[in-house]
PQR file with spaces between the fields and no chain letter, atoms N, CA, C, O and H, PARSE charges and radii, in Angstrom:
ATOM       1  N    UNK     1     -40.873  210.984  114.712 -0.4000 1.5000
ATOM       2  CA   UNK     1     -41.667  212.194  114.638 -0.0000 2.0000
ATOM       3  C    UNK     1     -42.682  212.071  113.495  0.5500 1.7000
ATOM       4  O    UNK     1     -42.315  211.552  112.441 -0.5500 1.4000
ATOM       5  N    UNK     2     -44.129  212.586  113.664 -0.4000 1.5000
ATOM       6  CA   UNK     2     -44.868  212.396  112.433 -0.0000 2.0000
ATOM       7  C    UNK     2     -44.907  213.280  112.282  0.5500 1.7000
ATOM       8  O    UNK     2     -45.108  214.193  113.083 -0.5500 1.4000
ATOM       9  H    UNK     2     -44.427  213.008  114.520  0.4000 1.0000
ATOM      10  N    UNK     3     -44.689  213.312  110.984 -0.4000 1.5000
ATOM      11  CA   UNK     3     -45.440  214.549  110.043 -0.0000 2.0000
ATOM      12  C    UNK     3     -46.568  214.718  109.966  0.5500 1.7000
ATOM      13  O    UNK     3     -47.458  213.874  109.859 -0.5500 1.4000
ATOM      14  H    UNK     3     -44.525  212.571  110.333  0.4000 1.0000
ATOM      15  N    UNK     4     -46.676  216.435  110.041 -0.4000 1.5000
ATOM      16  CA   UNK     4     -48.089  217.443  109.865 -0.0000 2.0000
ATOM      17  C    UNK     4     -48.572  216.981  108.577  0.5500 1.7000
ATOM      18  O    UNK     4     -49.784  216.793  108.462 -0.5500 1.4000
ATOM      19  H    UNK     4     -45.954  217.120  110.128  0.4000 1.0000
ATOM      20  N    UNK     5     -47.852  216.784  107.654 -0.4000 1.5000
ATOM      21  CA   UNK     5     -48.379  217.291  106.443 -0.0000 2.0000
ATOM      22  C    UNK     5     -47.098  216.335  105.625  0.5500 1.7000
ATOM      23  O    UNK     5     -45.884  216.223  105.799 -0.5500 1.4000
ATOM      24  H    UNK     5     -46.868  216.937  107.747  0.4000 1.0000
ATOM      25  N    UNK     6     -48.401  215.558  104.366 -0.4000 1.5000
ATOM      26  CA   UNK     6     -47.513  214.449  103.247 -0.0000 2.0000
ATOM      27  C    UNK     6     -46.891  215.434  102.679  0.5500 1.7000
ATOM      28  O    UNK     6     -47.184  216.618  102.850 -0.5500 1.4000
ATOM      29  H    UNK     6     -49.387  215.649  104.224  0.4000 1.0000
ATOM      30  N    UNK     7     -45.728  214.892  101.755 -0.4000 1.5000
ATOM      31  CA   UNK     7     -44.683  215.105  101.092 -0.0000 2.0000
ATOM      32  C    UNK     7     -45.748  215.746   99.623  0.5500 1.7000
ATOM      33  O    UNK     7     -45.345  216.761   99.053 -0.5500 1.4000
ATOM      34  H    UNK     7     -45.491  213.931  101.616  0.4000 1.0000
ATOM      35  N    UNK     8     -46.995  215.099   99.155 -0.4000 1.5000
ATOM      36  CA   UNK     8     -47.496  215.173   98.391 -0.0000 2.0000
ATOM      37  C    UNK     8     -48.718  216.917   98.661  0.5500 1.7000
ATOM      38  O    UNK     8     -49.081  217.699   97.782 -0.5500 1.4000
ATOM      39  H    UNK     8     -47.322  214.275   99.617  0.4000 1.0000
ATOM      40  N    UNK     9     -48.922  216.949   99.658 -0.4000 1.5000
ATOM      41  CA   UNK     9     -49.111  218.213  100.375 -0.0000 2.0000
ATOM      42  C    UNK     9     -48.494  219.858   99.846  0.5500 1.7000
ATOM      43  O    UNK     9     -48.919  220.847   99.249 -0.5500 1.4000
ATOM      44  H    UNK     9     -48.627  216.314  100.372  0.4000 1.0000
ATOM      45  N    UNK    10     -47.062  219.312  100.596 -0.4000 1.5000
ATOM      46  CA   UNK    10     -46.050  220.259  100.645 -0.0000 2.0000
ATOM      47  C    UNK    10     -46.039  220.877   98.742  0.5500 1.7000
ATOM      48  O    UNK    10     -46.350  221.907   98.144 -0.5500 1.4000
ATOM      49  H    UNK    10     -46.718  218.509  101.081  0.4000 1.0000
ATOM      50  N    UNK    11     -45.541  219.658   98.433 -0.4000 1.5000
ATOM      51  CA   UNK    11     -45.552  219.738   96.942 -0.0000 2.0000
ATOM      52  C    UNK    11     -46.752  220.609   95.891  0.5500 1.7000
ATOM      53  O    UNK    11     -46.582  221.251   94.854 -0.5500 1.4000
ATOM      54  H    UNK    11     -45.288  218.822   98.919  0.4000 1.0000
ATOM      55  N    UNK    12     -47.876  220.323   96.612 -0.4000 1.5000
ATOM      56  CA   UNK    12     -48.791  220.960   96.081 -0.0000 2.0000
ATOM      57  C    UNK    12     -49.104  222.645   96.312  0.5500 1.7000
ATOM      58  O    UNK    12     -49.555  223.461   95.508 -0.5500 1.4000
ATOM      59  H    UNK    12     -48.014  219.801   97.454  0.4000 1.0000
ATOM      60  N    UNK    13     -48.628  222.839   97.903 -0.4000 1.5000
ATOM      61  CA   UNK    13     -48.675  224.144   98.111 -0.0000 2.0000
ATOM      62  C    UNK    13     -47.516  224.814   97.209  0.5500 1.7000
ATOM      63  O    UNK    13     -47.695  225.877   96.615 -0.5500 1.4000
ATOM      64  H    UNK    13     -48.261  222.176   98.556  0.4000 1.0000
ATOM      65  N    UNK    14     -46.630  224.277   97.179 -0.4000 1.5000
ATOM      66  CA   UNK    14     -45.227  224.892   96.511 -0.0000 2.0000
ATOM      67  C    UNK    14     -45.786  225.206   95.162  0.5500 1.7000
ATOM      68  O    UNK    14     -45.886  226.414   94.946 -0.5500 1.4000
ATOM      69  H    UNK    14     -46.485  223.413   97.662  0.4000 1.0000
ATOM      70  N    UNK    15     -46.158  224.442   94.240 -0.4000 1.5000
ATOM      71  CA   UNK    15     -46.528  224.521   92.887 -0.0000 2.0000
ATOM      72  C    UNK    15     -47.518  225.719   92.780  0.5500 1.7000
ATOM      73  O    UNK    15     -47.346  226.531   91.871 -0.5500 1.4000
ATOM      74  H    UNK    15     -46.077  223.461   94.415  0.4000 1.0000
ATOM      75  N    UNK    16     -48.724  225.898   93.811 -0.4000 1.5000
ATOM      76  CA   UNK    16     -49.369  226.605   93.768 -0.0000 2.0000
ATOM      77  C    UNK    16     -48.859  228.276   93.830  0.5500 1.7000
ATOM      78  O    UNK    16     -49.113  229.295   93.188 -0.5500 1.4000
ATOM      79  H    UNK    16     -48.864  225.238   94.549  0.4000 1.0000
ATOM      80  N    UNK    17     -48.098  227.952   94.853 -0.4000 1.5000
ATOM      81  CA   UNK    17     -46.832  229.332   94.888 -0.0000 2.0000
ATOM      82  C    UNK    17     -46.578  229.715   94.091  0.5500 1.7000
ATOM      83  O    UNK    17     -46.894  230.880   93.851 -0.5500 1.4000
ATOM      84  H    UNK    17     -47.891  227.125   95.375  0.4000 1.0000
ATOM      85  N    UNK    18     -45.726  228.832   93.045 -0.4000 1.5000
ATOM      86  CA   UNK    18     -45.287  229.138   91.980 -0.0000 2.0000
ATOM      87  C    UNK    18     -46.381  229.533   91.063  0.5500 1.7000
ATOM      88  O    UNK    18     -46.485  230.736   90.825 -0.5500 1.4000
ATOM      89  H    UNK    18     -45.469  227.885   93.240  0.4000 1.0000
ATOM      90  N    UNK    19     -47.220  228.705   90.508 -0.4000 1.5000
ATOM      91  CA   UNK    19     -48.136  229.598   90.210 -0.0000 2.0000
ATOM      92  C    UNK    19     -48.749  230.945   90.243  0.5500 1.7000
ATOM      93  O    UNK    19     -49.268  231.323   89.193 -0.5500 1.4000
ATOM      94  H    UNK    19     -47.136  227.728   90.702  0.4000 1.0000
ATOM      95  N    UNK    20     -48.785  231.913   91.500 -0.4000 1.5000
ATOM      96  CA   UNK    20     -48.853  232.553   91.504 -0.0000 2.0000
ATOM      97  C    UNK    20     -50.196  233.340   92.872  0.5500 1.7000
ATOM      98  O    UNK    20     -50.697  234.443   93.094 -0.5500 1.4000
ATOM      99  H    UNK    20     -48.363  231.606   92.353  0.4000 1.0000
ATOM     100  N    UNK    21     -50.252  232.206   93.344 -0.4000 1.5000
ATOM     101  CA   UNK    21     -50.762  232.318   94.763 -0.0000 2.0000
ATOM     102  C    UNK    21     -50.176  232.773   95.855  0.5500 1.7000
ATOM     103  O    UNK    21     -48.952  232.784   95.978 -0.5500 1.4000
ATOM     104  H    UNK    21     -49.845  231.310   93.164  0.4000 1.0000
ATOM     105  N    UNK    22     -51.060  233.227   96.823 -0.4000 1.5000
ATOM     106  CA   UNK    22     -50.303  234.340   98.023 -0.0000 2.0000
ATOM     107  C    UNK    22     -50.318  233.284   98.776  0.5500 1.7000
ATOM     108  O    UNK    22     -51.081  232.321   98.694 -0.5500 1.4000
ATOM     109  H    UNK    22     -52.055  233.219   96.723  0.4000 1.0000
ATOM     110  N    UNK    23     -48.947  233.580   99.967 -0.4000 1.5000
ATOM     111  CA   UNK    23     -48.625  232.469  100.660 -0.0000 2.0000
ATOM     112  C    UNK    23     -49.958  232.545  101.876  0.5500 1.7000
ATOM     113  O    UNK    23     -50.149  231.454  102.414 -0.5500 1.4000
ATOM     114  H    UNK    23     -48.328  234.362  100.034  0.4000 1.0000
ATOM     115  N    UNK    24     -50.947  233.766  102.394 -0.4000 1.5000
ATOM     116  CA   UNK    24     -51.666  233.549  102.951 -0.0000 2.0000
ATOM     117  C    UNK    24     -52.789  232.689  102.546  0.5500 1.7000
ATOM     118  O    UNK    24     -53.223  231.745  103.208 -0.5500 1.4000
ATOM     119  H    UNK    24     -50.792  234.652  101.958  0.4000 1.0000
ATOM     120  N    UNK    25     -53.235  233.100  101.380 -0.4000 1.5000
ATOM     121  CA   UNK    25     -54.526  231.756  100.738 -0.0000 2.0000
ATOM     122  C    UNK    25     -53.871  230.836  100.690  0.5500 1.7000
ATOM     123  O    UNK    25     -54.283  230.186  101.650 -0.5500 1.4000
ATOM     124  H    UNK    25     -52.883  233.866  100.842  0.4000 1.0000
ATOM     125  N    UNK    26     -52.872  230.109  100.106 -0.4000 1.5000
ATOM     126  CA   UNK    26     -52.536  229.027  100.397 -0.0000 2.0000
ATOM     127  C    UNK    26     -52.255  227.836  101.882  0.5500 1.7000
ATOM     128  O    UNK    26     -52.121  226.647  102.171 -0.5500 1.4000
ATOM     129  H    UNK    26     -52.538  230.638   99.325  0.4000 1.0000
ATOM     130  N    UNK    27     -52.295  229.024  102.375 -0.4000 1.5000
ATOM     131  CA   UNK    27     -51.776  228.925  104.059 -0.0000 2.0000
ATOM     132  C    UNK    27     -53.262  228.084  104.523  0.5500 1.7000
ATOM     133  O    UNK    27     -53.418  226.944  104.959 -0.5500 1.4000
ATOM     134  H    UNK    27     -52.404  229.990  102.141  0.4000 1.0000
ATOM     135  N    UNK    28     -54.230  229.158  104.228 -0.4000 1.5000
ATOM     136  CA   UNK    28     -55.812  228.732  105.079 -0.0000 2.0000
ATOM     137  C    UNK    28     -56.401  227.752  104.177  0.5500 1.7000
ATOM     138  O    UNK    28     -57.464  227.201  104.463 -0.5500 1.4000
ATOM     139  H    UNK    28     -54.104  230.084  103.873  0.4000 1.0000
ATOM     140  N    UNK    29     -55.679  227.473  102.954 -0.4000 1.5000
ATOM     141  CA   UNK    29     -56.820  226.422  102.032 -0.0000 2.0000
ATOM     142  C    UNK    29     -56.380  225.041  103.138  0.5500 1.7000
ATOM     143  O    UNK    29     -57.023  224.063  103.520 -0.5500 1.4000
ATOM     144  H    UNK    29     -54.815  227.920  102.721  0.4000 1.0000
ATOM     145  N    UNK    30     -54.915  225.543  103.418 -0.4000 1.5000
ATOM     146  CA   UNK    30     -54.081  224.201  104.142 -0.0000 2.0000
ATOM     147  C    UNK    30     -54.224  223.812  105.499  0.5500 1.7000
ATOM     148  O    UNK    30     -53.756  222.813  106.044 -0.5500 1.4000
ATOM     149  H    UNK    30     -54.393  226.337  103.108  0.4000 1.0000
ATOM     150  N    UNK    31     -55.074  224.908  106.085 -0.4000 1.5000
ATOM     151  CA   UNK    31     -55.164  225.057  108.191 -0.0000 2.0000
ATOM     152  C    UNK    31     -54.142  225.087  108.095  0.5500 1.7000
ATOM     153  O    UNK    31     -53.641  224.035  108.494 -0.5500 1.4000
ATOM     154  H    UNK    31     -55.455  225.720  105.642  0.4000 1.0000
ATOM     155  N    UNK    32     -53.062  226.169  107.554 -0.4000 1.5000
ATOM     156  CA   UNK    32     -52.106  226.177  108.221 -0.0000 2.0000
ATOM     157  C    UNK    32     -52.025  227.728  109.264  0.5500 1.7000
ATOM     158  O    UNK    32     -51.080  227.907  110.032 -0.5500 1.4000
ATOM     159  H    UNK    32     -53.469  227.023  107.231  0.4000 1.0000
């Protein structure tokens, strides 16, 4: 199965989360 999206990806949206970003902007910076 391939992956949508690198490990290095994922990681970055997460951090950004944490940071303090809404999971929708993060969502569309990503096409997700």
């Amino acid at each position: 199965m391939k992956r949508r999206y690198s490990e290095e990806q994922i990681i970055k949206a997460i951090k950004e989360h944490e940071a303090g970003a809404k999971v929708g902007d993060i969502c569309r910076t990503m096409g997700i």
